[in-house]
C-alpha positions as CSV (number, residue, x, y, z in Angstrom):
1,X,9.3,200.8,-126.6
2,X,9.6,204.5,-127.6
3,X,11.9,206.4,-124.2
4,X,10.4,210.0,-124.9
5,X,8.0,211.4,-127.3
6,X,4.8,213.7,-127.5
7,X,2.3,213.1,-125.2
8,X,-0.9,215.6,-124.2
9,X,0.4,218.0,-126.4
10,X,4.2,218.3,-125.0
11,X,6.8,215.9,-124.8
12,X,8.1,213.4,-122.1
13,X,12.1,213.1,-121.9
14,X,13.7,210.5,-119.6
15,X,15.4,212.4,-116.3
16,X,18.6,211.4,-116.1
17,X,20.7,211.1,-113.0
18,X,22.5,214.7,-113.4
19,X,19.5,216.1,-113.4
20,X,17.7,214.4,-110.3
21,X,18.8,217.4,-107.8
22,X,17.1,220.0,-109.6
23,X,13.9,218.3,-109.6
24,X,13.9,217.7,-106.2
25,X,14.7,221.3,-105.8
26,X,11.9,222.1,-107.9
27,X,9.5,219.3,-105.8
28,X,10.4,221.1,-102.5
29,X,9.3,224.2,-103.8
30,X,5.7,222.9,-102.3
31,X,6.8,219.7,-100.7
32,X,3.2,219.0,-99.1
33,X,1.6,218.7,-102.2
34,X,4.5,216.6,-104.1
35,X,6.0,214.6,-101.3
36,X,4.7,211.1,-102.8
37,X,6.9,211.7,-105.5
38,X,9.7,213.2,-103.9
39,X,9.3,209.7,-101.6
40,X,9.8,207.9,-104.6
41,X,12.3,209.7,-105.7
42,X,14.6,210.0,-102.8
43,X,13.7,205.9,-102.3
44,X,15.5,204.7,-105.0
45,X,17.8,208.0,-106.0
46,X,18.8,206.8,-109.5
47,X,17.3,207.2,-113.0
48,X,18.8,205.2,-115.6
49,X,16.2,203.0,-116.2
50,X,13.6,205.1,-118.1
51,X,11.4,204.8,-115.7
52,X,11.6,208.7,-114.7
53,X,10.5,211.4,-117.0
54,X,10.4,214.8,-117.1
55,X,7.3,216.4,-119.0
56,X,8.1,219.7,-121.4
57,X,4.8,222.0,-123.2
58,X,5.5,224.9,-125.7
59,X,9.4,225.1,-124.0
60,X,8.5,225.0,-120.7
61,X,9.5,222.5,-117.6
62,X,6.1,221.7,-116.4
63,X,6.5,218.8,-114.2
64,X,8.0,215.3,-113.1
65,X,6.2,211.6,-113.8
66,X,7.6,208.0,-112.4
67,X,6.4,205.2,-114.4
68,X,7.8,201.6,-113.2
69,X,5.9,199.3,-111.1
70,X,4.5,202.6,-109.4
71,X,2.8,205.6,-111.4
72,X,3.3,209.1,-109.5
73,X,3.9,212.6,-110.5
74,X,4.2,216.0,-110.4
75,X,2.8,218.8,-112.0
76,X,-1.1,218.5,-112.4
77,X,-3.7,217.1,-114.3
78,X,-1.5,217.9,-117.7
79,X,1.3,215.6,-116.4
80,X,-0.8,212.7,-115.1
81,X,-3.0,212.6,-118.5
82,X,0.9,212.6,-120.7
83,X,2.0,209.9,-118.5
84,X,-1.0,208.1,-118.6
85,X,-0.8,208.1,-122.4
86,X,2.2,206.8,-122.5
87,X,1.6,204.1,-119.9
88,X,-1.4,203.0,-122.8
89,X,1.5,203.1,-125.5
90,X,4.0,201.3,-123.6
91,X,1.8,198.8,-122.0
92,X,1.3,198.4,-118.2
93,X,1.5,195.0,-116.9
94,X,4.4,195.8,-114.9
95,X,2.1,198.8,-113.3
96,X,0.9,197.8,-109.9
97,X,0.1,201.1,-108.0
98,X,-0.7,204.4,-109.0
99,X,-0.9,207.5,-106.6
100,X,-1.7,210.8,-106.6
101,X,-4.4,213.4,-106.0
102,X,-7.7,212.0,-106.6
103,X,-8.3,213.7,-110.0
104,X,-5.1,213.6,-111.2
105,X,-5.7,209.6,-110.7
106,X,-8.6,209.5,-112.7
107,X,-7.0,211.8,-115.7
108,X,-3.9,209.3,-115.6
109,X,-6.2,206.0,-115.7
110,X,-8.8,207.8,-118.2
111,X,-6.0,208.3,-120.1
112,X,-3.9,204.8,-120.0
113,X,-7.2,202.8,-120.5
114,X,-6.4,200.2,-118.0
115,X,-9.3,198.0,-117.4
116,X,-7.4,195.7,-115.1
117,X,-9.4,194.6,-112.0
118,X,-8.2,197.3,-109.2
119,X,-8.9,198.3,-105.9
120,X,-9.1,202.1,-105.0
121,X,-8.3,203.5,-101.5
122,X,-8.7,207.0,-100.8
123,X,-6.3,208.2,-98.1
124,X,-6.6,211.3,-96.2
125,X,-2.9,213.3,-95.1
126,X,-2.8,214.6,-91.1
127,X,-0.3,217.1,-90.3
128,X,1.5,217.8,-87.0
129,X,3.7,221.2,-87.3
130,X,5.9,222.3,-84.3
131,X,4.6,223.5,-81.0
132,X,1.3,221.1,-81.3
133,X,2.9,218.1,-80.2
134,X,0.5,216.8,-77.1
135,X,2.4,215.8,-74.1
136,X,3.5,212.3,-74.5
137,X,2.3,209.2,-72.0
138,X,4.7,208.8,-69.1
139,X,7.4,206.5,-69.2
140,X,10.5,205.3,-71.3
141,X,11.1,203.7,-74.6
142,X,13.5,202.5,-76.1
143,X,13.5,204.3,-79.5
144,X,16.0,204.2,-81.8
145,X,17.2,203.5,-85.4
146,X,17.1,200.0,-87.2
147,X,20.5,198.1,-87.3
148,X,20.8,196.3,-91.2
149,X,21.0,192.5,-89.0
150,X,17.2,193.8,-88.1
151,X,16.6,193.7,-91.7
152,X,14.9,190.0,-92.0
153,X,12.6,190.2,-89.2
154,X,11.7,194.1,-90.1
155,X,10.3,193.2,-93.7
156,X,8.2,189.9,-92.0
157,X,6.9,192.9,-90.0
158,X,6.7,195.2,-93.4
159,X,5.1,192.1,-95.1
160,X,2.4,191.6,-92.5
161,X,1.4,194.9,-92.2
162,X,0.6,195.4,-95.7
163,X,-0.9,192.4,-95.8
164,X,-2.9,193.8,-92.9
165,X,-3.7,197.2,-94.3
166,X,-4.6,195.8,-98.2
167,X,-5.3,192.2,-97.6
168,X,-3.1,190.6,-100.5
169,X,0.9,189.7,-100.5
170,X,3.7,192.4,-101.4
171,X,3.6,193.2,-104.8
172,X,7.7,192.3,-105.9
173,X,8.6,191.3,-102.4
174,X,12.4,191.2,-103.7
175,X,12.3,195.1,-104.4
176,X,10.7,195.7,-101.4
177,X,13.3,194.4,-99.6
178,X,16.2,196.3,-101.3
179,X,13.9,199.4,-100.6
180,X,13.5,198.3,-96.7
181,X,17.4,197.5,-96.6
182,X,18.4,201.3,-98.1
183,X,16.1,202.8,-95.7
184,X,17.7,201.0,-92.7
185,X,20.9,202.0,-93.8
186,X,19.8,205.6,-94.0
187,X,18.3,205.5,-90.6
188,X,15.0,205.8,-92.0
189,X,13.2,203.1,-89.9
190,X,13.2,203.5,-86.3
191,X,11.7,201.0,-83.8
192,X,11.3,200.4,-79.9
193,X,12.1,197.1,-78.2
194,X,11.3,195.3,-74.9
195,X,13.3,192.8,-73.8
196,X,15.7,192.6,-77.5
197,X,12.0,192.5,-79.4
198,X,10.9,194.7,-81.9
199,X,7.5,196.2,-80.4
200,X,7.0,199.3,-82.5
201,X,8.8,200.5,-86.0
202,X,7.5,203.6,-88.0
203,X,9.3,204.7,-91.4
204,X,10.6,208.0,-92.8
205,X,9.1,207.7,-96.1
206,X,10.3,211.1,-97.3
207,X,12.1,214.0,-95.5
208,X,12.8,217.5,-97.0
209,X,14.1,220.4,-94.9
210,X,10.2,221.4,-94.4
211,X,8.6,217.9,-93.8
212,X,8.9,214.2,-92.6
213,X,6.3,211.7,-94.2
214,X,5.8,208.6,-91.7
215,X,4.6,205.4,-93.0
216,X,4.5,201.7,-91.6
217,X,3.8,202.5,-88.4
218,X,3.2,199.3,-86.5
219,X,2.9,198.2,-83.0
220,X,2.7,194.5,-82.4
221,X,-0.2,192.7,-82.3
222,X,-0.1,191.5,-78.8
223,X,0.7,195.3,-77.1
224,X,-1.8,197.0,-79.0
225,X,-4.0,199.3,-76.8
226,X,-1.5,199.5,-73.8
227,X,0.1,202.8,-74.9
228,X,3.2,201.6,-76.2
229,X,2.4,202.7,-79.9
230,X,1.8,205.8,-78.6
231,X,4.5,206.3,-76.2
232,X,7.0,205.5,-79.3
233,X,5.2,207.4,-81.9
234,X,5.0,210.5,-79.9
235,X,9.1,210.3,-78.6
236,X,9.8,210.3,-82.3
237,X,7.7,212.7,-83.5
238,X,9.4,214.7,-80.3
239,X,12.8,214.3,-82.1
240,X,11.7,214.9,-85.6
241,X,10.2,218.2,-84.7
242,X,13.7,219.5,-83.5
243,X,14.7,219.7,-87.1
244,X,11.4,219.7,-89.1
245,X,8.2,221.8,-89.0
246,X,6.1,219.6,-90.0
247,X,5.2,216.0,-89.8
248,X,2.8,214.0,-92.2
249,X,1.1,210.6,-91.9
250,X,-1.7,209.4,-94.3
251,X,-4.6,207.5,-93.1
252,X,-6.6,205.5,-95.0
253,X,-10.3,206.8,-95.4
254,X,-11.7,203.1,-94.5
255,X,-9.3,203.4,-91.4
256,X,-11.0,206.2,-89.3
257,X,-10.9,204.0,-86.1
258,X,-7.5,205.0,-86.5
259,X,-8.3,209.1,-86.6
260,X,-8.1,209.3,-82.6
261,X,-4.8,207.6,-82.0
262,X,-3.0,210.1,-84.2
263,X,-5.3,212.6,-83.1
264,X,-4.5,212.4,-79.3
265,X,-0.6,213.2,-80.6
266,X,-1.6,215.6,-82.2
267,X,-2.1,215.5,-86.0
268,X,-4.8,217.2,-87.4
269,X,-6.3,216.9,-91.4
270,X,-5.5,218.6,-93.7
271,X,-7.3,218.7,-96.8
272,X,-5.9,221.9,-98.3
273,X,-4.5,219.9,-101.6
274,X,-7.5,217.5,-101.9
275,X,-7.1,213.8,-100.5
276,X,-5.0,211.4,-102.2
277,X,-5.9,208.0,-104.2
278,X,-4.2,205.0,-104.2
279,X,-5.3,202.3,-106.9
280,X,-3.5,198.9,-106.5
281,X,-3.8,196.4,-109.6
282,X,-4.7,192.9,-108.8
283,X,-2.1,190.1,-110.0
């Protein structure tokens, strides 16, 4: 397979490792419209598998692509269409996901001519930003980071909520769990407990100075609708806004039941960028 090459009229160069801080400098520029990449990024932190591109036109840097197992970029319509070309060239049977703005998805799969059988969510992103956090529900919880022995019984929960949300298994379960595992150990997962059981978890999928996307979040099945979720959620939305501005969730548009939980928190839409598509490839 051909590493770098032309591709919508510029050229695609594999990002190597060295050069992975100043793209993310160059994502937090405007970190609510790129923080899917920058998630992917940050998640894995390394480059050496040509799976992360930078794309070049007439001279210039003009944006950032991932291509692996997950498709996601940077940079427009221009990028997505270059990287979608070169997912055509390169073959995609590894591709499972693709993500991004909902035009910039169709440019990419116009462009890679995939006519695998897919399934296309659209998601919409809530913000909550500093001084509109709602009071939270009286009385404790027991939040805090993950521990790594936690890591087994957090991915059966990370299996079964995805499961839950997309109704089909976890696409390269292995890799998921490497990606759970180096989240724990950055204390990106946090969870409550009751009686030395994990009740509630909720992930920091990315985090820039500006912004904290949360992901995963999952109360057990049994609790739901007693406040607990919402206890938890809102003590650690509480702490994150100590440090960050802003706070991000994404909820899928076929979830709207959903819209009044974060709502009463207080996250509100936010549909400044356009809403994002997810398109999962069936196995």
């Amino acid at each position: 397979m051909k590493v770098s090459g032309s591709y919508n009229g510029g050229e695609l160069r594999p990002l190597t490792t060295e050069e992975l801080p100043q793209t993310l400098s160059y994502l937090a520029a405007a970190p609510l419209r790129n923080l899917i990449i920058i998630g992917f990024l940050k998640s894995d932190g390394r480059c050496d598998d040509n799976t992360v591109f930078s794309f070049w036109k007439d001279g210039a840097y003009k944006g950032v692509g991932l291509l692996g197992s997950a498709a996601a970029w940077a940079g427009g319509v221009e990028v997505a269409r270059a990287l979608g070309e070169k997912a055509r060239e390169s073959g995609t049977s590894q591709l499972n996901t693709v993500v991004g703005l909902t035009d910039e998805v169709e440019a990419f799969l116009q462009a890679s001519r995939d006519n695998r059988s897919r399934k296309t969510e659209t998601h919409l992103l809530y913000v909550l930003r500093r001084g509109e956090l709602n009071v939270p529900p009286p009385g404790p919880v027991s939040l805090r980071p993950a521990r790594r022995e936690e890591g087994e019984e957090l991915f059966r929960i990370h299996s079964d909520l995805f499961f839950e949300l997309v109704g089909s298994r976890l696409p390269e379960p292995e890799n998921s769990k490497q990606r759970l595992l180096r989240r724990i150990e950055s204390g990106k997962i946090w969870i409550a407990c009751e009686q030395d059981k994990i009740v509630f978890k909720a992930d920091l999928a990315t985090e820039t100075a500006e912004i904290v996307f949360i992901e995963a979040v999952w109360t057990i099945p049994d609790l739901r609708g007693q406040g607990i979720g919402l206890k938890a959620l809102s003590a650690l939305c509480a702490h994150l806004l100590d440090t960050h501005p802003m706070l991000v969730i994404s909820l899928g548009k076929d979830r709207s039941h959903l819209e009044h939980f974060y709502q009463r928190i207080g996250f509100k839409y936010h549909g400044d960028y356009g809403d994002y598509t997810v398109v999962r490839f069936k196995q």
